[in-house]
N, CA, C and O atoms as a Maestro MAE file, in Angstrom:
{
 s_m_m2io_version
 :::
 2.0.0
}

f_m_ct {
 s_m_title
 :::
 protein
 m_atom[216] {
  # First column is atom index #
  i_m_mmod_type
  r_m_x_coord
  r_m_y_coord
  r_m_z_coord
  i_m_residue_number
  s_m_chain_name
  s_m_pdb_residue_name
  s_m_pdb_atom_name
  i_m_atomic_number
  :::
  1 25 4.841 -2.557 0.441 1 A "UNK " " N  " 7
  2 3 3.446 -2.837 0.677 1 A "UNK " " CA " 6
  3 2 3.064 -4.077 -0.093 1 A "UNK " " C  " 6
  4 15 3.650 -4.412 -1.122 1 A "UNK " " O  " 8
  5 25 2.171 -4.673 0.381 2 A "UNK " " N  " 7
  6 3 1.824 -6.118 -0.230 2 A "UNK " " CA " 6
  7 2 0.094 -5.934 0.349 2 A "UNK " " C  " 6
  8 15 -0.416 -5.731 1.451 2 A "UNK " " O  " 8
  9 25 -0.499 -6.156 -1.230 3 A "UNK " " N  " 7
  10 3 -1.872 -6.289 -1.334 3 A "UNK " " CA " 6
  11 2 -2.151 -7.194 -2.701 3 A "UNK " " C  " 6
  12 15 -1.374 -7.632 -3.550 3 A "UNK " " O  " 8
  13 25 -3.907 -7.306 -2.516 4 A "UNK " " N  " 7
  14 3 -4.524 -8.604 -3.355 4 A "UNK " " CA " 6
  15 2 -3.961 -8.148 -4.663 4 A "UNK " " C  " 6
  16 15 -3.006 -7.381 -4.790 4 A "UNK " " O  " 8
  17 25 -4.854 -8.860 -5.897 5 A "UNK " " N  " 7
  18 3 -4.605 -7.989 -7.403 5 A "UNK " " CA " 6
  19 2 -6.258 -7.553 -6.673 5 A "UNK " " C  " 6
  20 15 -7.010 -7.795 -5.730 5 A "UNK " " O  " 8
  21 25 -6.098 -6.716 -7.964 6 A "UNK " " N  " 7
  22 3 -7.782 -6.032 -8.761 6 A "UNK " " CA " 6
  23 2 -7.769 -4.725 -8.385 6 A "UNK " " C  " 6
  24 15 -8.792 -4.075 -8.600 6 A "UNK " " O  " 8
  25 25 -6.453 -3.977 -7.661 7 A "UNK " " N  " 7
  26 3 -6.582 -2.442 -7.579 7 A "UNK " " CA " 6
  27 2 -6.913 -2.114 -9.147 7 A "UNK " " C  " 6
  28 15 -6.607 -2.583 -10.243 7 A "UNK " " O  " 8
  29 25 -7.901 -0.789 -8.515 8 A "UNK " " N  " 7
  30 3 -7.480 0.148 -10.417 8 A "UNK " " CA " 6
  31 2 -5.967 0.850 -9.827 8 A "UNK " " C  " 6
  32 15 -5.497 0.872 -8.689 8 A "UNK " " O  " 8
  33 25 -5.455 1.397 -11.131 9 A "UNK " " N  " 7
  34 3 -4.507 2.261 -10.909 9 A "UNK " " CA " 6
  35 2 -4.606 4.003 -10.852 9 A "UNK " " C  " 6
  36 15 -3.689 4.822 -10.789 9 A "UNK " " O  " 8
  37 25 -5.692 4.153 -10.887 10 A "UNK " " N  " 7
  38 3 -6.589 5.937 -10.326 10 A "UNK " " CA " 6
  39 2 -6.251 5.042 -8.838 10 A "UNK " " C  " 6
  40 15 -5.087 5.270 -8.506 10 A "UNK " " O  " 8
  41 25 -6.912 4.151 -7.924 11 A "UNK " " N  " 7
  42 3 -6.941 3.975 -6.343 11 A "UNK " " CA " 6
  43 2 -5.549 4.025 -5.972 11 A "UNK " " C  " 6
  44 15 -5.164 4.689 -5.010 11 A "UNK " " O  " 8
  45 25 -4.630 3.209 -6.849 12 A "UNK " " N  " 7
  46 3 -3.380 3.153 -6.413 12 A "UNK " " CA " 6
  47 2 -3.048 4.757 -6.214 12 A "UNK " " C  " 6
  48 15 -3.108 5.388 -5.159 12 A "UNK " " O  " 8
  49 25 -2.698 5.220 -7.462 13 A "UNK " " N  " 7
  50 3 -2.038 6.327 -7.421 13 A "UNK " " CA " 6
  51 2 -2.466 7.787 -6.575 13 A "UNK " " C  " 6
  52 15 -1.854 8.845 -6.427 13 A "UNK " " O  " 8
  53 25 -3.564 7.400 -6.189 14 A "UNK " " N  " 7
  54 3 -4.522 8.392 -5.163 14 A "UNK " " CA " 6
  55 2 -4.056 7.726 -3.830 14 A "UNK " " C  " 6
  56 15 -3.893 8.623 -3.003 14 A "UNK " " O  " 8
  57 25 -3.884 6.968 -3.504 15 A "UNK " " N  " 7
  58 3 -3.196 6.040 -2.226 15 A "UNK " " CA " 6
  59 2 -1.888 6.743 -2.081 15 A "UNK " " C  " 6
  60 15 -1.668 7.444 -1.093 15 A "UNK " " O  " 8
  61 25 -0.880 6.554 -3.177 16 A "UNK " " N  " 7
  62 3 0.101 7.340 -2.973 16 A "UNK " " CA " 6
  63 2 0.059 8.466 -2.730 16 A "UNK " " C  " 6
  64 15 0.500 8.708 -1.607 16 A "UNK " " O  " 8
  65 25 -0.269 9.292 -3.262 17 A "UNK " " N  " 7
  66 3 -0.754 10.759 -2.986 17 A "UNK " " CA " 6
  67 2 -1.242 11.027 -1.587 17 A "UNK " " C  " 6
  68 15 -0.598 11.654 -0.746 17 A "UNK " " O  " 8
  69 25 -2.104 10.645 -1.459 18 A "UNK " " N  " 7
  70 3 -2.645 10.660 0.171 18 A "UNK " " CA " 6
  71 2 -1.433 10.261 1.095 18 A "UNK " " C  " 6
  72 15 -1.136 11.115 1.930 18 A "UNK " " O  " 8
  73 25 -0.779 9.251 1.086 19 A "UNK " " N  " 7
  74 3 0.371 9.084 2.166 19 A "UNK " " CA " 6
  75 2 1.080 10.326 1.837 19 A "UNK " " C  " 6
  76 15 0.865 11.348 2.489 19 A "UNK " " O  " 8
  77 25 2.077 10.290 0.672 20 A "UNK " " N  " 7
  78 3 3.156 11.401 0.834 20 A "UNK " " CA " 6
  79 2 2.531 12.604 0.946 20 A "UNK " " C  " 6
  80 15 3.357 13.454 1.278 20 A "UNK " " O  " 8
  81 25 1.013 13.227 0.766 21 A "UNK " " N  " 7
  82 3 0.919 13.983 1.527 21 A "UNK " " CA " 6
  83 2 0.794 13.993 3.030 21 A "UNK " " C  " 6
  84 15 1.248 14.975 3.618 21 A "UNK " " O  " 8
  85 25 0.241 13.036 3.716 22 A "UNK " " N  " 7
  86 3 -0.455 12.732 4.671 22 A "UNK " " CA " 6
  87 2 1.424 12.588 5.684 22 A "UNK " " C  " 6
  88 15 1.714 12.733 6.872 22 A "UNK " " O  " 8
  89 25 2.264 12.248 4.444 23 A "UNK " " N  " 7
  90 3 3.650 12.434 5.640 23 A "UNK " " CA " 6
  91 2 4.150 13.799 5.795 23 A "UNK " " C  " 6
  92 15 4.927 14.257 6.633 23 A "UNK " " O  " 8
  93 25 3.511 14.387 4.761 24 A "UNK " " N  " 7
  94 3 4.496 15.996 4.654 24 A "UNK " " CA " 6
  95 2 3.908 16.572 5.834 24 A "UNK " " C  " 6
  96 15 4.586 17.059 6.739 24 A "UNK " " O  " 8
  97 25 2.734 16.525 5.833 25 A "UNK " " N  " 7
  98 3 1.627 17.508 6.387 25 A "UNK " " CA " 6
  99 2 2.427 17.259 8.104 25 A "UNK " " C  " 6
  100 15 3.003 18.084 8.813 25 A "UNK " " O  " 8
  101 25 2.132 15.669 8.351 26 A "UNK " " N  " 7
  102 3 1.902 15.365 9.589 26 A "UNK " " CA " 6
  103 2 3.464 15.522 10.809 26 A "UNK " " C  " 6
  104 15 3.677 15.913 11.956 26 A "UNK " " O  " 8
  105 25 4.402 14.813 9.412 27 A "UNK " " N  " 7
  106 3 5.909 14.652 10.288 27 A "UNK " " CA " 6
  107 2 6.774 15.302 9.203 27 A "UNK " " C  " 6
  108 15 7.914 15.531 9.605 27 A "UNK " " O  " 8
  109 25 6.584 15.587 8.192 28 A "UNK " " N  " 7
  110 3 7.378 17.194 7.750 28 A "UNK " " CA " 6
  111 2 8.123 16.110 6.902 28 A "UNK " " C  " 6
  112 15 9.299 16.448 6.770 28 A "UNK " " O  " 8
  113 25 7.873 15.045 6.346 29 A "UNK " " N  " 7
  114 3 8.498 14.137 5.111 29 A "UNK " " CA " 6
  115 2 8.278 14.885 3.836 29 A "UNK " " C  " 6
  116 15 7.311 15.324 3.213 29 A "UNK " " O  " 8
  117 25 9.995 14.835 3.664 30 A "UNK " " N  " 7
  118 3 9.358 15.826 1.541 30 A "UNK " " CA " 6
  119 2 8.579 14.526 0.774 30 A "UNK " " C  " 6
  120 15 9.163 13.468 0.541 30 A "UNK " " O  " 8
  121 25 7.669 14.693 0.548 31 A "UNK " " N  " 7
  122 3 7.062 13.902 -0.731 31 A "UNK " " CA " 6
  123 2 8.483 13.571 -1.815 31 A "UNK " " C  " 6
  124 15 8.338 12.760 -2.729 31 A "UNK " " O  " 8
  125 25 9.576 14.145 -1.643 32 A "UNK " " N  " 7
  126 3 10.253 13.155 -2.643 32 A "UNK " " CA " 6
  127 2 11.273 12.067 -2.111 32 A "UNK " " C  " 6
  128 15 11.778 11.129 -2.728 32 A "UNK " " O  " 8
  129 25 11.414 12.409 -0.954 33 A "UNK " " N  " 7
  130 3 11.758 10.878 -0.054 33 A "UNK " " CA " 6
  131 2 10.462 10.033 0.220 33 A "UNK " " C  " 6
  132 15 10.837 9.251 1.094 33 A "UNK " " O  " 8
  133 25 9.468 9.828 0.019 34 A "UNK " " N  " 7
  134 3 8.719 9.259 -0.267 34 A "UNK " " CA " 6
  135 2 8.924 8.021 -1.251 34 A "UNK " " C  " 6
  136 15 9.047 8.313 -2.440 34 A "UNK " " O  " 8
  137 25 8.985 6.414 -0.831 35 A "UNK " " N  " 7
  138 3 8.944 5.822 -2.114 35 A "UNK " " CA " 6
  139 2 8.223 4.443 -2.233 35 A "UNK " " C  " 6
  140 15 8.092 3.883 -1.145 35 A "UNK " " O  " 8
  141 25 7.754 3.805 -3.254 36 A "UNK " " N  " 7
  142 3 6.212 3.147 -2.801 36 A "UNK " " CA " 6
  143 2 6.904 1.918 -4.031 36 A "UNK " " C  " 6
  144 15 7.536 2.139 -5.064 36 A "UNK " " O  " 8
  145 25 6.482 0.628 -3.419 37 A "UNK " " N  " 7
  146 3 6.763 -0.561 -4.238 37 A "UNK " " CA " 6
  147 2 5.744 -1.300 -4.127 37 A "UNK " " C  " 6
  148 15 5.490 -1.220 -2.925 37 A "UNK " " O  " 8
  149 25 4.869 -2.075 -4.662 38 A "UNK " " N  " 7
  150 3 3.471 -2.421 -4.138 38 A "UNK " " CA " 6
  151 2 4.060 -3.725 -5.126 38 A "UNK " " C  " 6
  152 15 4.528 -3.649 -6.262 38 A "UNK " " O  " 8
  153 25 3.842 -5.037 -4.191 39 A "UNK " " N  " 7
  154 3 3.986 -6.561 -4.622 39 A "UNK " " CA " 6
  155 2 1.966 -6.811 -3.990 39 A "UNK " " C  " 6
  156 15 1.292 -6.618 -2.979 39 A "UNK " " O  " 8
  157 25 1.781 -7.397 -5.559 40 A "UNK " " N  " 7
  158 3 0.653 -8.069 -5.293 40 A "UNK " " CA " 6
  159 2 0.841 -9.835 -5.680 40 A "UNK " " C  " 6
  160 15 1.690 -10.367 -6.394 40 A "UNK " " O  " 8
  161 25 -0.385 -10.502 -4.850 41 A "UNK " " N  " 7
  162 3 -0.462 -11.574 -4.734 41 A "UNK " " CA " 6
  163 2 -2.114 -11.959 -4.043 41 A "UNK " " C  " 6
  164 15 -2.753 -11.272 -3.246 41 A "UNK " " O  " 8
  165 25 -2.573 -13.528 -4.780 42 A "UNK " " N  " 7
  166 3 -3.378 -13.346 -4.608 42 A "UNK " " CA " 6
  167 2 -3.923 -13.670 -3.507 42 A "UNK " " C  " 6
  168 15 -3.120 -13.691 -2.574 42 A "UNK " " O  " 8
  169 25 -5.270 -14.006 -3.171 43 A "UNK " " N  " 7
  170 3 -6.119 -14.286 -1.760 43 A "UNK " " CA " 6
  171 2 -5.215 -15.163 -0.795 43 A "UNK " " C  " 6
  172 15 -4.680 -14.970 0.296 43 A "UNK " " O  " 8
  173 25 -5.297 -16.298 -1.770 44 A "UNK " " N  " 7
  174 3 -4.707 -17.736 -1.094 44 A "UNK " " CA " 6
  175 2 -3.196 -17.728 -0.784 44 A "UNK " " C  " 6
  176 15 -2.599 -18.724 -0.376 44 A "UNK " " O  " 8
  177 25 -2.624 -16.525 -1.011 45 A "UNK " " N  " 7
  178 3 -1.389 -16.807 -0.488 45 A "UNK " " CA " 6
  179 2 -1.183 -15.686 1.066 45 A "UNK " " C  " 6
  180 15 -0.130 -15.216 1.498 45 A "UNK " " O  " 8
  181 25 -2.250 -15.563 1.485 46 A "UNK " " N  " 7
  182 3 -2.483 -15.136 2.994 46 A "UNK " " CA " 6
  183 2 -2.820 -15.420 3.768 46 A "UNK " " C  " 6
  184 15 -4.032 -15.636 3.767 46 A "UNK " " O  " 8
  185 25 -1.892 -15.704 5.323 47 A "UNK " " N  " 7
  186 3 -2.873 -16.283 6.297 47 A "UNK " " CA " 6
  187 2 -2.618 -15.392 7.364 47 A "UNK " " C  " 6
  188 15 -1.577 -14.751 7.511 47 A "UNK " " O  " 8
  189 25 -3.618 -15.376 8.109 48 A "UNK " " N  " 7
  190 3 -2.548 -14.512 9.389 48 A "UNK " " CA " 6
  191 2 -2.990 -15.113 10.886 48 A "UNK " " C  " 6
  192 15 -3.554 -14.427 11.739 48 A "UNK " " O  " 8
  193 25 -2.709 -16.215 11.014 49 A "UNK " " N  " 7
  194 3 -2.568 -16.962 11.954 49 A "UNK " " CA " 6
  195 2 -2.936 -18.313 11.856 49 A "UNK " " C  " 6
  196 15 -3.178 -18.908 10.806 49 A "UNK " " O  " 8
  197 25 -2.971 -18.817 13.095 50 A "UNK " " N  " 7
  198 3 -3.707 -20.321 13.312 50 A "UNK " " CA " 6
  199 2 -3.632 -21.535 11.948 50 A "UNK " " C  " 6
  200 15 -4.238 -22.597 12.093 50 A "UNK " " O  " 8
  201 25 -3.098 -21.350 11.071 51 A "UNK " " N  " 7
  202 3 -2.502 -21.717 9.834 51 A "UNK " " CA " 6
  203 2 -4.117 -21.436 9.067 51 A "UNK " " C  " 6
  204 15 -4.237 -22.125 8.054 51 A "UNK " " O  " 8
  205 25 -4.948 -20.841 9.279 52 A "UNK " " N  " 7
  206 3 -6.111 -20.699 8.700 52 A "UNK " " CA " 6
  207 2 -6.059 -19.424 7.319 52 A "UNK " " C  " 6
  208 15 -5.624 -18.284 7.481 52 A "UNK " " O  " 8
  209 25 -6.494 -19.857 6.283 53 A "UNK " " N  " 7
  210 3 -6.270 -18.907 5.168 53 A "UNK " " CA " 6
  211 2 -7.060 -17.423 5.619 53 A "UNK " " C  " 6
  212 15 -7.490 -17.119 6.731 53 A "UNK " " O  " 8
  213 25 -7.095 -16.421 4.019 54 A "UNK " " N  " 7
  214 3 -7.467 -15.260 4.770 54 A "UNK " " CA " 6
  215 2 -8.957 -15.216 5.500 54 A "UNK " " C  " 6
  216 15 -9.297 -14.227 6.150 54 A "UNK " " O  " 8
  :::
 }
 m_bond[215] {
  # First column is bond index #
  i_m_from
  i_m_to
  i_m_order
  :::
  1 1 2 1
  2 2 3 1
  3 3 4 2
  4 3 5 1
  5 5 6 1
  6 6 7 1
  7 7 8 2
  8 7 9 1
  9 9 10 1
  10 10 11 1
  11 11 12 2
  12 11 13 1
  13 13 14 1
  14 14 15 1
  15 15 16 2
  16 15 17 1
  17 17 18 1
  18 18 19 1
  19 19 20 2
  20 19 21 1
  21 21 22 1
  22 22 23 1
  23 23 24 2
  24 23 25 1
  25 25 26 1
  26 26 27 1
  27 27 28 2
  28 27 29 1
  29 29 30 1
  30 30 31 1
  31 31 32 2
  32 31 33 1
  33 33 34 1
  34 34 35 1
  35 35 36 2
  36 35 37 1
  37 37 38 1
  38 38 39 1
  39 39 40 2
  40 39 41 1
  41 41 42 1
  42 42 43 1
  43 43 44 2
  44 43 45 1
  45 45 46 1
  46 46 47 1
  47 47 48 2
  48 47 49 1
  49 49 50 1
  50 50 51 1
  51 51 52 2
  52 51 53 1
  53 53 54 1
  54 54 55 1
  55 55 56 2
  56 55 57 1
  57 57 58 1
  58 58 59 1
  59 59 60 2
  60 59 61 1
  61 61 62 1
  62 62 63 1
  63 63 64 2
  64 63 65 1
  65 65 66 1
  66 66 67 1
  67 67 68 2
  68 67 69 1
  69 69 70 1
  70 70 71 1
  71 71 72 2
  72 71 73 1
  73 73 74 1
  74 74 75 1
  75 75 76 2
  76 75 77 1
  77 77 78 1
  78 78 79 1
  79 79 80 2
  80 79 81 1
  81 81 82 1
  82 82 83 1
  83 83 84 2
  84 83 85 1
  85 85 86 1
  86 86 87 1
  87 87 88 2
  88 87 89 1
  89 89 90 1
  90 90 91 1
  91 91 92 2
  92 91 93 1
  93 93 94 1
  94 94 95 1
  95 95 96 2
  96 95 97 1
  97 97 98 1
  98 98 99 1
  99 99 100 2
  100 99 101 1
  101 101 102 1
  102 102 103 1
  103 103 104 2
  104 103 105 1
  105 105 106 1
  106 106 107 1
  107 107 108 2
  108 107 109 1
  109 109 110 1
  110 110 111 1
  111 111 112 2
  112 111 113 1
  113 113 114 1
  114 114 115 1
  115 115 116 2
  116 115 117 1
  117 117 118 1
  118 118 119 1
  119 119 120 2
  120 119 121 1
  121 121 122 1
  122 122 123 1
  123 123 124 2
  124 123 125 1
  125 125 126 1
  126 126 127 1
  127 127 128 2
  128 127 129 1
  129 129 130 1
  130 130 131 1
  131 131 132 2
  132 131 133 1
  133 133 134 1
  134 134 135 1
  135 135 136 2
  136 135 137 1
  137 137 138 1
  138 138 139 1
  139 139 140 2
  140 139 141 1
  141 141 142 1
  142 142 143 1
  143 143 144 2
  144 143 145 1
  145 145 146 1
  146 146 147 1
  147 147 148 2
  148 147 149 1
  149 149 150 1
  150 150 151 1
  151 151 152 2
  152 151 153 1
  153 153 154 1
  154 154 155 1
  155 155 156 2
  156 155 157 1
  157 157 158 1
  158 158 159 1
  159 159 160 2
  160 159 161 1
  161 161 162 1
  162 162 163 1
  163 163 164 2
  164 163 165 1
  165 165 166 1
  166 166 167 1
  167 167 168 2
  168 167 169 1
  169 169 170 1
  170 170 171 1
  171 171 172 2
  172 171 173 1
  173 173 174 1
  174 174 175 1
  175 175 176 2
  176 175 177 1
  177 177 178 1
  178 178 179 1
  179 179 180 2
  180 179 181 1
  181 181 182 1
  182 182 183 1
  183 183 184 2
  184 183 185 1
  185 185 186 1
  186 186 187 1
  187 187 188 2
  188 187 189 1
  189 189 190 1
  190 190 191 1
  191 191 192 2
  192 191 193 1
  193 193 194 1
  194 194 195 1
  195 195 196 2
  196 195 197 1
  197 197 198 1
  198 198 199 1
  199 199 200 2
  200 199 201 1
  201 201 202 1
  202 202 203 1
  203 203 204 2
  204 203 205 1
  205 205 206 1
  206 206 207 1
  207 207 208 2
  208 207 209 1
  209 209 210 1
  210 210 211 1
  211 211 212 2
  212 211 213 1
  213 213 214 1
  214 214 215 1
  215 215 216 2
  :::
 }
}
């Protein structure tokens, strides 16, 4: 996953939680195959098209 900076880490770790539950529940994923790497970076290094920033 790749997002801005300025998460708290209560949102992060409630983010996680919500997916690996949200996989157990839905498609029967154990929460411990579950695994989360989060690269942040900031505004200006996003564009998503037309070469126009975010």
């Amino acid at each position: 996953m790749t997002s801005t900076v300025g998460n708290l880490k209560d949102t992060k770790f409630a983010f996680y939680r919500f997916v690996a539950d949200e996989l157990q529940a839905k498609l029967a994923v154990r929460p411990d195959d579950v695994m989360f790497n989060m690269v942040f970076v900031e505004k200006e290094d996003w564009s998503f098209g037309g070469g126009q920033p975010w």
